[in-house]
N, C-alpha and C positions, 0 to 999 in steps of 0.2 A: 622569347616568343617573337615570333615573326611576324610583323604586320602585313594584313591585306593592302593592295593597290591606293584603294580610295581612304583604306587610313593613315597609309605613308604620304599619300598625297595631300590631305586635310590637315596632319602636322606639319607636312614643310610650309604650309601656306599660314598655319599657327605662327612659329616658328617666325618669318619674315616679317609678319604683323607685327608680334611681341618686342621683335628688335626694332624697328622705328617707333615702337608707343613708349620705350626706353629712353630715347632722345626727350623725348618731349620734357615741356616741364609739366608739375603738379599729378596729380591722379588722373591716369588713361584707363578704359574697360576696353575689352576685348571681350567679343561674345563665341562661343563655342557650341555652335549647336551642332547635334548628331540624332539622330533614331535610335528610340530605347532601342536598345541589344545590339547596338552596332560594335560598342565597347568603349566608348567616349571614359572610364579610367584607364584604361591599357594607354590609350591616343594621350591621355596628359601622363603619363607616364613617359611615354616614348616622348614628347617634346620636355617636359624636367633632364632626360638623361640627353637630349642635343643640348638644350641650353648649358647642361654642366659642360659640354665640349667649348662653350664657345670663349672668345674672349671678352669679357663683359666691362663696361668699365668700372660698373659698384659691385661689392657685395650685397646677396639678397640672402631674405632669410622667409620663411613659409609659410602661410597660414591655410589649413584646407580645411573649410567649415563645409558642412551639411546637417541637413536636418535628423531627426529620431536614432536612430545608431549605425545608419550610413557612413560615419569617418569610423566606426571601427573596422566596416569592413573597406573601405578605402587603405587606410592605415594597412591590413592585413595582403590584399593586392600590391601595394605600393612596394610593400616592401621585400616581396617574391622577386616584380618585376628591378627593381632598383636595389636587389643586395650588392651587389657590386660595384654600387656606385659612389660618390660622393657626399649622399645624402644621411644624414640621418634623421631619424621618425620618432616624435613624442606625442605623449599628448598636455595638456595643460598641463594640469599637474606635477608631470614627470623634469618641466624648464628647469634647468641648475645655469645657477648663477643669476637668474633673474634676469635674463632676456634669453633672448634667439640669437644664437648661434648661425654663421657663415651654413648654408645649404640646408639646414634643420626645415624640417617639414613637422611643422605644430597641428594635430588633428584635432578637431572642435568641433560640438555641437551645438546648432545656433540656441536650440532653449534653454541650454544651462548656462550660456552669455547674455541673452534677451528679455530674461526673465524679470518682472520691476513688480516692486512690492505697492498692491493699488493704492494704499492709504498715502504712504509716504513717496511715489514717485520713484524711488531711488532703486540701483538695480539689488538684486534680491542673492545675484551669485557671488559667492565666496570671490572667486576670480574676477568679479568687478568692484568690487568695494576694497574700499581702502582698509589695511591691516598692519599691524606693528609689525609685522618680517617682510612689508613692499610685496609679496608675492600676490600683483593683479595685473590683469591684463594693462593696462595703464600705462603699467611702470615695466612690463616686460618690456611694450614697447615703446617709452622713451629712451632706454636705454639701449635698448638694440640700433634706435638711430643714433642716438650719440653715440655709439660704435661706429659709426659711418656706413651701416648697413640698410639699405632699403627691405621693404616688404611685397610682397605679391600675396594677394590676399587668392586664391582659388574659392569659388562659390560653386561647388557642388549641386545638381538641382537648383539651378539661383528660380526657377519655375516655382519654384516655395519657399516659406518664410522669407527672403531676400528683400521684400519688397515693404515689410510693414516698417512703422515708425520708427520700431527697437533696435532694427534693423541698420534702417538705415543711419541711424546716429551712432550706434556702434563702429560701422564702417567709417562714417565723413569723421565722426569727432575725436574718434580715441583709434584705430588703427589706421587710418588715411593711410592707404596703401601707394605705392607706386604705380603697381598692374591691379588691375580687380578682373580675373581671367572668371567670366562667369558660363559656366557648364552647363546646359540646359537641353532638352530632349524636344521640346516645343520651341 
């Protein structure tokens, strides 16, 4: 697919961003606004397949959360536009080995992560509580960094859900990303 002007041009300026917020130390955001229907998946698409050109100095590995069943069809797109790429595409579930993998793109939906049991506090998803075979978000990602792998979390719509409590604890306390590239229409 071939991008329009103002969207090749909106990625290389993605693009330059991401790589100086790389340098930095701790968790940098990067905000991405675009106009519903301008095509802001295709645009992180086309800046995922620059970045795979580049020379980076760490390895990353993916997290592209959105809300209600938006990362399947993200997942679905992503994966048109980037079969020939370096990427490969899971969803939770699907992680072997029990982390992320070097370019893996992990699709998620924020309320099957966010979800907390109100009596008890504690989260209510399978993939956040702890289980005799380690398979939780947790421990995918401490071990993806003890790989020496950084995260870039993509926040899809960060315009919703992104912003409540569950949210944001999920993000600072248990994935602490390197990039938090948040997506937004508004």
């Amino acid at each position: 697919m071939t991008l329009k002007n103002y969207q090749k041009n909106a990625v290389d300026k993605l693009l330059v961003i991401s790589k100086k917020l790389f340098e930095k130390d701790g968790t940098s955001i990067c905000i991405f606004k675009a106009p519903t229907g301008s095509g802001k998946t295709i645009m992180v698409a086309d800046w995922l397949q620059l970045l795979a050109q580049e020379k980076l100095q760490k390895e990353y590995s993916f997290i592209w959360i959105s809300g209600n069943n938006l990362h399947i069809q993200s997942r679905e797109k992503l994966e048109r536009y980037l079969e020939n790429s370096r990427y490969t595409f899971s969803y939770l579930d699907e992680v072997q080995d029990n982390l992320f993998k070097e370019n893996e793109i992990i699709f998620v939906n924020w309320h099957s992560l966010t979800k907390k049991d109100r009596q008890t506090g504690e989260w209510s998803n399978v993939y956040m509580r702890e289980n005799e075979k380690d398979r939780n978000l947790t421990s995918f990602v401490e071990k993806t960094k003890a790989e020496g792998r950084e995260i870039i979390l993509i926040v899809d719509e960060s315009h919703y859900h992104y912003w409540s409590d569950q949210s944001q604890e999920l993000i600072q306390q248990i994935i602490n990303p390197k990039l938090i590239l948040e997506v937004s229409a508004t």
